[in-house]
C-alpha positions as CSV (number, residue, x, y, z in Angstrom):
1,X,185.9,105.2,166.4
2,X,183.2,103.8,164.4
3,X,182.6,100.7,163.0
4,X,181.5,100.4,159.3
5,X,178.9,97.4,158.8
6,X,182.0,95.7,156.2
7,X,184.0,96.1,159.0
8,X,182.3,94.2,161.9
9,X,181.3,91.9,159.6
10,X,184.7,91.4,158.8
11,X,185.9,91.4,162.4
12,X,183.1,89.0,163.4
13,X,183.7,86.4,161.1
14,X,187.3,86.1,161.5
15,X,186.7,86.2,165.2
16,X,184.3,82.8,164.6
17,X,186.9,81.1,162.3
18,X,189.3,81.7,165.3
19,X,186.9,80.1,167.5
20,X,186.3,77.1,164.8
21,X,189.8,76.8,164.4
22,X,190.6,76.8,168.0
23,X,187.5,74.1,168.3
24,X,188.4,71.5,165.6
25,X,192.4,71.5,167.0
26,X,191.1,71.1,170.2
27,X,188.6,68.3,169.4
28,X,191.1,66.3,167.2
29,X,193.7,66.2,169.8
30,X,191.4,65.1,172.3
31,X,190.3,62.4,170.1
32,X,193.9,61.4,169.4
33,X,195.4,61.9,172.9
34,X,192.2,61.1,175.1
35,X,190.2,58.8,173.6
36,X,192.2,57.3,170.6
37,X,189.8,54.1,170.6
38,X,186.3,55.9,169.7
39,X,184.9,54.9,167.2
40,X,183.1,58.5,166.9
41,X,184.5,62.2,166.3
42,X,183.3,65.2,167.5
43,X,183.6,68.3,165.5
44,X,182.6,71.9,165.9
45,X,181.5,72.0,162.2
46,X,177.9,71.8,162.2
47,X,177.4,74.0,165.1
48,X,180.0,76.4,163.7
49,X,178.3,76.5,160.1
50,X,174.7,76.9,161.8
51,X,175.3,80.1,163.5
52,X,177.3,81.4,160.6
53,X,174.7,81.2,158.2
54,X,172.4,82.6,160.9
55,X,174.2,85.7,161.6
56,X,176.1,86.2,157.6
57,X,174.2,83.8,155.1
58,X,176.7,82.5,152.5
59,X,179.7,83.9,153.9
60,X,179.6,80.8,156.0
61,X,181.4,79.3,152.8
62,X,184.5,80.9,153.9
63,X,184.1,78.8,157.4
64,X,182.8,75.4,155.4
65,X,186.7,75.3,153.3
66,X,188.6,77.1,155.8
67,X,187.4,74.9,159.1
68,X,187.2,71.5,156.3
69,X,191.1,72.4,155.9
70,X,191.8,73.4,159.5
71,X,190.6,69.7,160.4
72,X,192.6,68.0,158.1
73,X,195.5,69.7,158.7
74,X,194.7,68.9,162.8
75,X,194.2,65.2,161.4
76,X,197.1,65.0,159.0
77,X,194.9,63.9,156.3
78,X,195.7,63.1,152.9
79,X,195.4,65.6,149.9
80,X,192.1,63.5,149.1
81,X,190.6,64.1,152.5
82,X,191.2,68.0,152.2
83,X,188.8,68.1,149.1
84,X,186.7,66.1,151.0
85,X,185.9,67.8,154.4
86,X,186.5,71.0,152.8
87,X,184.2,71.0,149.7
88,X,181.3,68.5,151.4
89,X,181.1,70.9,154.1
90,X,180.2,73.6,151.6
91,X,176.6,71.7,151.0
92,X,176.0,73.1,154.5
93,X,175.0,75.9,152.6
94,X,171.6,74.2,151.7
95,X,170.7,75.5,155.0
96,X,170.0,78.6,154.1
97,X,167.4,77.4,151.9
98,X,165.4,77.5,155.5
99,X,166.0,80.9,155.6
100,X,164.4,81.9,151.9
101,X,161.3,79.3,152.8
102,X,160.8,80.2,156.6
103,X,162.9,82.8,157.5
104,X,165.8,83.3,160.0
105,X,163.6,85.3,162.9
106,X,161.2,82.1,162.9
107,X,164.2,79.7,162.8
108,X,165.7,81.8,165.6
109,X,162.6,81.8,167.7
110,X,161.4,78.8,167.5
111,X,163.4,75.3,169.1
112,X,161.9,73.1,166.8
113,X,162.9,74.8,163.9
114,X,166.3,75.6,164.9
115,X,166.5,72.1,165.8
116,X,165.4,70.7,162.1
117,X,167.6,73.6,160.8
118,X,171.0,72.0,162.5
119,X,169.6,68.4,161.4
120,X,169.5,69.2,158.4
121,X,172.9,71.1,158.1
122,X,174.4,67.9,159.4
123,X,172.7,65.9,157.3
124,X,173.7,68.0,154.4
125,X,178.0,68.5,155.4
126,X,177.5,64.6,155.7
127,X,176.0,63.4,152.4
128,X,178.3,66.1,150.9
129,X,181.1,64.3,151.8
130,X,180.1,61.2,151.0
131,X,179.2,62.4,147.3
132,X,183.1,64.1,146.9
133,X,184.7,60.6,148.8
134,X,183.0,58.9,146.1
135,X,185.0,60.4,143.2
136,X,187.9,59.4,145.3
137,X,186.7,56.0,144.7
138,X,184.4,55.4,148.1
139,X,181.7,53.5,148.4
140,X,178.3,53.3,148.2
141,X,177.8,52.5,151.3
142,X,180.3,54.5,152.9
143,X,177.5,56.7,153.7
144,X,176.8,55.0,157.1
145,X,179.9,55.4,157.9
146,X,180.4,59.3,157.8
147,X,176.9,59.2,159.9
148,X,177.9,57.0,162.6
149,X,181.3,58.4,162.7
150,X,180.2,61.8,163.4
151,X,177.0,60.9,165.6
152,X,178.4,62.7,168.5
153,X,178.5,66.1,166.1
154,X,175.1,66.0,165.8
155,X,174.2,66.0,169.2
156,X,176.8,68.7,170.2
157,X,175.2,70.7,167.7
158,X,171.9,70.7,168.5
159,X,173.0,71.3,171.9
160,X,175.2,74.1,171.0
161,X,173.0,76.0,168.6
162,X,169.7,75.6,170.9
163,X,172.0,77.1,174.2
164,X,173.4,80.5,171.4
165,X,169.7,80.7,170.3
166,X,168.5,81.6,173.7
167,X,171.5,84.5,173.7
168,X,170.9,87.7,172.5
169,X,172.2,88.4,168.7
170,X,174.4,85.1,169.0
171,X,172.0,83.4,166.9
172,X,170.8,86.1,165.3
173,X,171.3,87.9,161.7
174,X,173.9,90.6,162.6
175,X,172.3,93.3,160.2
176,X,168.7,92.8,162.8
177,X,169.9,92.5,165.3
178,X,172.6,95.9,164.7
179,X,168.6,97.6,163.8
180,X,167.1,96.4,166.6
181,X,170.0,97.4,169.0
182,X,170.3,100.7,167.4
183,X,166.4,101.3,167.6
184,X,166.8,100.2,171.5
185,X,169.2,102.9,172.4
186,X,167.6,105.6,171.0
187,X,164.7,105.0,172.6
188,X,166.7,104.6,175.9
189,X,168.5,108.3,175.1
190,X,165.0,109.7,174.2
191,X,163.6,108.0,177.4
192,X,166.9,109.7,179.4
């Protein structure tokens, strides 16, 4: 049986929101249960959202609300913190502005880049979650705050995203690197 493109699409990316999922419960009860003193998270988000855009562009959107909900619901939040973690990490999606300027092959090859490109994602999820907590009254300066507090993010990410870039098609848009696979085993069968 063959796949249609719409379907492994489809396949894949609810097979990464199972592994977000699976990621931000995980992290949150480790923080709870493990280390309930920290005065840091750690969060699958940005590293999540990073290869997600990589691979399916804005479809990463589904991944920004759904893992922003996941996590609250992991954390018990308050209906407050929902919209916050869910629509602030939507201005992830201001990483693919990389892709329109640079494109996602030179991202993909190069560390630097992918490493600016995960910055930047984090730096985005972060001030977009300060700009929603402020309609719920935050402050100003609360901005430190969702930096520090999810410091640790950052550096799992970069970590993360710079070990899947070196993998083939983890890192990779799914509609090249289908191409490229294709193109691969025909020459293999007209090389057989």
């Amino acid at each position: 049986m063959e796949l249609s493109f719409k379907q492994y699409r489809n396949i894949d990316l609810a097979i990464l929101l199972a592994v977000y999922a699976i990621g931000e419960v995980l992290t949150v009860r480790a923080a709870r249960y493990w280390f309930p003193g920290e005065l840091y998270s750690l969060s699958p988000t940005v590293a999540m959202l990073c290869i997600i855009m990589m691979r399916w562009g804005g479809y990463a959107v589904i991944h920004a609300l759904t893992g922003g909900a996941i996590l609250c619901l992991a954390m018990g939040a308050k209906p407050e913190q929902f919209v916050i973690y869910c629509i602030g990490n939507c201005l992830a999606l201001t990483g693919l502005l990389w892709f329109k300027g640079l494109g996602k092959e030179r991202i993909r090859q190069n560390a630097w880049l992918t490493a600016v490109y995960t910055v930047t994602v984090f730096c985005a999820v972060q001030i977009g979650r300060w700009l929603v907590g402020l309609f719920f009254g935050g402050g100003i300066g609360s901005i430190a705050g969702f930096f520090a507090y999810d410091s640790m993010s950052l550096v799992f990410a970069i970590f993360v995203v710079q070990i899947t870039r070196r993998l083939d098609g983890v890192f990779e848009d799914q509609k090249t690197y289908l191409l490229r696979t294709q193109k691969e085993l025909r020459k293999q069968e007209l090389q057989d």
